[in-house]
C-alpha positions in Angstrom: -25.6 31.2 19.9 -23.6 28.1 19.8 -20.7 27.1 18.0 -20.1 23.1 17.5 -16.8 22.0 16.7 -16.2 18.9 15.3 -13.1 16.9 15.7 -12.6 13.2 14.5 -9.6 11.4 16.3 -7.7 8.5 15.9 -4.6 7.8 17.9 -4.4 11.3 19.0 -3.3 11.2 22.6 -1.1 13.6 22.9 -2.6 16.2 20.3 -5.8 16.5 22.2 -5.1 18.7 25.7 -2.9 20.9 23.1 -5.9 21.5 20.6 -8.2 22.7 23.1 -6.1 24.7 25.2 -5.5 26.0 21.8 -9.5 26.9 20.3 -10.2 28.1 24.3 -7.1 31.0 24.2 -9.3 32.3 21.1 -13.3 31.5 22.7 -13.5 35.3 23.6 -12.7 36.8 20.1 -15.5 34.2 18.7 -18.1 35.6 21.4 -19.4 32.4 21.1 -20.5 29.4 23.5 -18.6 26.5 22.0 -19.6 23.0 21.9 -17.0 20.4 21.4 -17.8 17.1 20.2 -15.1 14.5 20.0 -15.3 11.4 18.2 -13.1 8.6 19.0 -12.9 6.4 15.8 -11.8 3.2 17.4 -8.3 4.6 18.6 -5.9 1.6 20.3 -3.6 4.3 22.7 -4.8 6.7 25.3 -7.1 9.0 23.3 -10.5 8.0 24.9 -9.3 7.9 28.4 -7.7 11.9 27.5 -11.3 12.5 26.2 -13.1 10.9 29.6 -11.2 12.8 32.0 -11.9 16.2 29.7 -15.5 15.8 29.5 -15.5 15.4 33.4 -13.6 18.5 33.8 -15.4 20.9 30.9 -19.3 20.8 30.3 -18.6 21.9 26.8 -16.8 18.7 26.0 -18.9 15.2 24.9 -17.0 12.6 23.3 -18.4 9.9 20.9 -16.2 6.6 21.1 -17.2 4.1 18.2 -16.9 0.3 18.5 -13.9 0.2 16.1 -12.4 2.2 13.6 -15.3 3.5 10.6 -12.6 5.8 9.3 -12.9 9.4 9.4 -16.0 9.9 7.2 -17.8 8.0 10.0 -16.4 10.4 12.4 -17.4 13.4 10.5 -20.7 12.5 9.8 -21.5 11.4 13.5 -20.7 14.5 14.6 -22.8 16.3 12.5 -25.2 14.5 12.9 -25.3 15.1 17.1 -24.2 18.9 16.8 -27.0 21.9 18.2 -25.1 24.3 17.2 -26.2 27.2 14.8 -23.0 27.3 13.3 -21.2 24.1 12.7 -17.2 23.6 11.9 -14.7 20.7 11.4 -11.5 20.4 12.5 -8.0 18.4 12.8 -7.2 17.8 15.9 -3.6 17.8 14.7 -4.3 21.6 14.8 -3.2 21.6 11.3 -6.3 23.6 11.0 -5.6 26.9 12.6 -8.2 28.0 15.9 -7.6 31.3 14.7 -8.9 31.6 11.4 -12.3 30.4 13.1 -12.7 34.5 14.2 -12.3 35.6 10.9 -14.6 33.0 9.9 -17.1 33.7 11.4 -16.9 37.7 10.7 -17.4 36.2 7.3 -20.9 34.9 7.9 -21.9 37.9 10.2 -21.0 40.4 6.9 -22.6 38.6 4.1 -26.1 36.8 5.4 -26.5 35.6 2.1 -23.3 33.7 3.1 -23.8 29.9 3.9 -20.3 28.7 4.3 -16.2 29.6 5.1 -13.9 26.7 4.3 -10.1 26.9 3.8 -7.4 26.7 1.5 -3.8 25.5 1.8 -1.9 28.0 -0.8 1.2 25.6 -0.2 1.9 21.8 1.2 5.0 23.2 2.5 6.3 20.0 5.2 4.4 17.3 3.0 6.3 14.7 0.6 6.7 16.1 -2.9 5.5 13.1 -4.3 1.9 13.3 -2.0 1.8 17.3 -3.3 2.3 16.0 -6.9 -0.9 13.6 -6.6 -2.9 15.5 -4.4 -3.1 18.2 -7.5 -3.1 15.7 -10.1 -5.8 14.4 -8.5 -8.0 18.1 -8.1 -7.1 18.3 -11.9 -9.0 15.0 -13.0 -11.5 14.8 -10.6 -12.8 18.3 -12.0 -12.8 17.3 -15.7 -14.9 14.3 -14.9 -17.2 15.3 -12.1 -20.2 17.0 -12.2 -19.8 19.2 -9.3 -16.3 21.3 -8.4 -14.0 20.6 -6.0 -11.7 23.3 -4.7 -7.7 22.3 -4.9 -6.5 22.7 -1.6 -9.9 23.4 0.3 -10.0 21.7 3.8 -12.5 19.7 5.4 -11.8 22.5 8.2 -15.0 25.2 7.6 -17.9 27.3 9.4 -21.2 26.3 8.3 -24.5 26.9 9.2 -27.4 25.3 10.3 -29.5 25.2 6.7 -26.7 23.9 5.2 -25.4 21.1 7.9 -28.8 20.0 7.5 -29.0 19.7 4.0 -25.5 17.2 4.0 -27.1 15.1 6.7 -30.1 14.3 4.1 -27.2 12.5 2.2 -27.1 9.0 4.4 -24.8 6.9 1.6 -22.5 4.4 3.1 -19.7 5.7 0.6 -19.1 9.2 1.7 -16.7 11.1 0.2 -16.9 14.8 2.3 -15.2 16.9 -0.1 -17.6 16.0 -2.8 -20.4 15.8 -0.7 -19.6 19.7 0.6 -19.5 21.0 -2.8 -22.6 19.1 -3.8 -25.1 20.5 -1.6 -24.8 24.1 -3.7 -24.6 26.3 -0.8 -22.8 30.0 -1.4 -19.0 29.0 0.2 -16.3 31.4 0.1 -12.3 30.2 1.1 -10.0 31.7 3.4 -6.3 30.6 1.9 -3.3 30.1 4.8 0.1 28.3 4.7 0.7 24.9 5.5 0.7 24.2 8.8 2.7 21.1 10.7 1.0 18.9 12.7 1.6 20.2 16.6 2.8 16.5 17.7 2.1 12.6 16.9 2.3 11.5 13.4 -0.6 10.9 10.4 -2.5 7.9 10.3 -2.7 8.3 6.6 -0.4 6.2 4.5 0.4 7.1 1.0 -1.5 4.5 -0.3 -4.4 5.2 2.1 -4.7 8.8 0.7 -4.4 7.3 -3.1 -7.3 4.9 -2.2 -9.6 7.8 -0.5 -9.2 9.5 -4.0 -10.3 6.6 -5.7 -13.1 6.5 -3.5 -13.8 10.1 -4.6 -13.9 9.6 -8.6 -16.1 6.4 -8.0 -18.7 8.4 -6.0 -18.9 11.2 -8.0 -18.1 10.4 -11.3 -18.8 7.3 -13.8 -16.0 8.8 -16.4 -14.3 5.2 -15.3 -17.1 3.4 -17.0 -17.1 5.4 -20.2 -13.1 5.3 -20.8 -13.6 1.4 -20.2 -16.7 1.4 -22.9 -14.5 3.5 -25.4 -11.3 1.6 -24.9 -13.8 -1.4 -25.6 -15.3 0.2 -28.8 -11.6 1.4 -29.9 -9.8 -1.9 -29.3 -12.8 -3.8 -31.5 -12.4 -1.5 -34.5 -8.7 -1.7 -34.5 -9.3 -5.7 -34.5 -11.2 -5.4 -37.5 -8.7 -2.8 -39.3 -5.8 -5.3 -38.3 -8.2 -8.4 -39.9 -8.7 -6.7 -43.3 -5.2 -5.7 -43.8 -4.2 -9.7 -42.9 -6.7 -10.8 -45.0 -5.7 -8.5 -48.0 -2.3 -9.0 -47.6 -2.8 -13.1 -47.8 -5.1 -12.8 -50.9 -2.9 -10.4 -52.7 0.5 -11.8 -52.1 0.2 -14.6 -50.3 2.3 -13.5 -47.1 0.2 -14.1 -44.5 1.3 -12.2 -41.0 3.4 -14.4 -39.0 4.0 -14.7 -35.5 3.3 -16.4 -32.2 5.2 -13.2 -30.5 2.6 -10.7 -32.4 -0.4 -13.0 -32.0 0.4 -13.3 -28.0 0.8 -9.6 -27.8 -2.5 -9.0 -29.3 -4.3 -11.7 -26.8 -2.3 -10.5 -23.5 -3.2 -6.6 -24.6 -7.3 -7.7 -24.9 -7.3 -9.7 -21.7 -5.3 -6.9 -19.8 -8.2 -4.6 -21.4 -10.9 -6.7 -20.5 -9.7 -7.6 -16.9 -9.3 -3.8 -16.6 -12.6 -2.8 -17.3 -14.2 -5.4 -15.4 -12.1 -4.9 -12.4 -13.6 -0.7 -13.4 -17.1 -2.2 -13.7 -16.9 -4.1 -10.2 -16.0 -1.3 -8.4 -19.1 0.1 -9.1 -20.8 -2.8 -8.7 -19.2 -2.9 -5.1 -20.4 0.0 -4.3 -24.0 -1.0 -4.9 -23.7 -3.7 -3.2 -22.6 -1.8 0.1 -25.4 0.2 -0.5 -28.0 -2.6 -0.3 -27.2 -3.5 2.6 -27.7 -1.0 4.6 -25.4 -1.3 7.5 -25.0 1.6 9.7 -22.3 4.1 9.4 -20.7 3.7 12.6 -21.6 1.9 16.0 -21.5 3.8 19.3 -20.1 2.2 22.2 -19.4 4.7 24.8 -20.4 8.5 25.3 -20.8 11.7 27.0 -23.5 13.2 25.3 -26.7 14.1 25.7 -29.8 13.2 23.5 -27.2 10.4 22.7 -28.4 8.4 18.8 -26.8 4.2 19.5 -26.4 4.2 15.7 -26.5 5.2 12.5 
């Protein structure tokens, strides 16, 4: 049997030689053959010539090295995409996704056949900026009131799947991906493995705050439309309190004459409505954004060099 290991990289020079020295100290305990399948997403330092001079040296290395950077959905779904493997995992090259756990994985699978999936779970975000940790389960929280399908808070791309179910997310070909989502959509039987926080072995993140608050956003848009019914109700809310506000003027002016004054109250009232209505179109255009990326139909990601065989240009 073959195990494919999936590992999207950007800028990750010096992380690479360490994480497979790393997954091959374990290869026995996994009595696998492992397949590794780097994907270079358009890095700008020395990552694809690291990845050249591997796959020369170790059969089990291919590399995928995209035109530019398609950001690490791309990544991940290119490399499902061109993994034979009959069981399937994804990891950080960062190695912030212990080799280890892959052994107990994968004991996992053998004792429950009825068993499609390991993923993991960080228990802590011990290392990480409080104020990332704060949003991150804020964002768990309010994804899984609006959303359909349930994310787990802390769950890792890093996980062992097999083949029925790898299959199954390839069938998804959106543009948008959002993997988390995506995972938890399919349906398949998953069970977590929790473990500490673990650093990154060298280098730093290429995620930026913002970057991370921006992938969640893409997140709620692809999986929910909650945004479109808070922007509808706010709509509905803000008319009737209009016309509350009207009759009581109205009254007010027949009955005693005292009509409501105020430029700074009539202002407020007009900046509050257009902030409301530039809100919930900028809500409505998001999703009409989305569409429109849809339509089009571009591939997600371009290959320009590899080392693989039965090698797919583009997708």
């Amino acid at each position: 049997m073959i195990l494919s290991i999936i590992v999207p990289c950007f800028n990750e020079q010096e992380t690479i030689p360490l994480f497979f020295e790393a997954v091959e100290k374990i290869k026995g305990q996994i009595g696998m053959e492992l397949e590794y399948i780097f994907i270079n997403d358009g890095s700008t330092d020395g990552t694809l010539d690291i990845l050249r001079h591997l796959s020369s040296q170790e059969e089990s290395v291919h590399f995928l090295s995209f035109s530019r950077n398609f950001g690490k959905e791309a990544a991940l779904f290119a490399g499902l995409q061109h993994a034979t493997g009959e069981l399937i995992t994804v990891m950080d090259v960062d190695l912030q996704d212990p080799p280890e756990l892959l052994v107990k994985m994968k004991e996992l699978l053998e004792a429950d056949l009825d068993l499609d999936c390991v993923g993991t779970r960080r228990i802590t975000r011990d290392g990480e900026p409080p104020i990332r940790s704060f949003f991150a389960k804020q964002f768990y929280k309010l994804i899984n009131r609006i959303s359909q399908v349930e994310m787990v808070d802390g769950a890792r791309d890093f996980r062992l799947m097999r083949r029925p179910m790898v299959d199954a997310i390839l069938e998804i070909t959106e543009y948008n991906r959002f993997s988390k989502g995506i995972f938890a959509w399919v349906g398949f039987k998953t069970a977590y493995l929790e473990y500490e926080n673990v650093e990154r072995v060298a280098g730093t993140t290429s995620w930026s705050f913002w970057q991370l608050v921006s992938y969640s956003l893409e997140g709620i848009v692809n999986f929910s439309d909650a945004p479109l019914t808070v922007s509808f109700l706010a709509g509905v809310t803000s008319c009737i309190l209009a016309f509350i506000l009207m009759c009581v003027v109205i009254i007010r002016t027949l009955l005693f004459g005292d009509p409501t004054a105020g430029w700074p109250s009539l202002v407020s009232i007009i900046l509050f409505l257009g902030g409301l209505q530039l809100l919930s179109i900028g809500i409505l255009g998001k999703y009409i954004g989305k569409i429109f990326t849809e339509t089009k139909k571009r591939p997600i990601y371009i290959i320009k060099e590899a080392n693989f065989p039965n090698l797919k240009e583009k997708r």
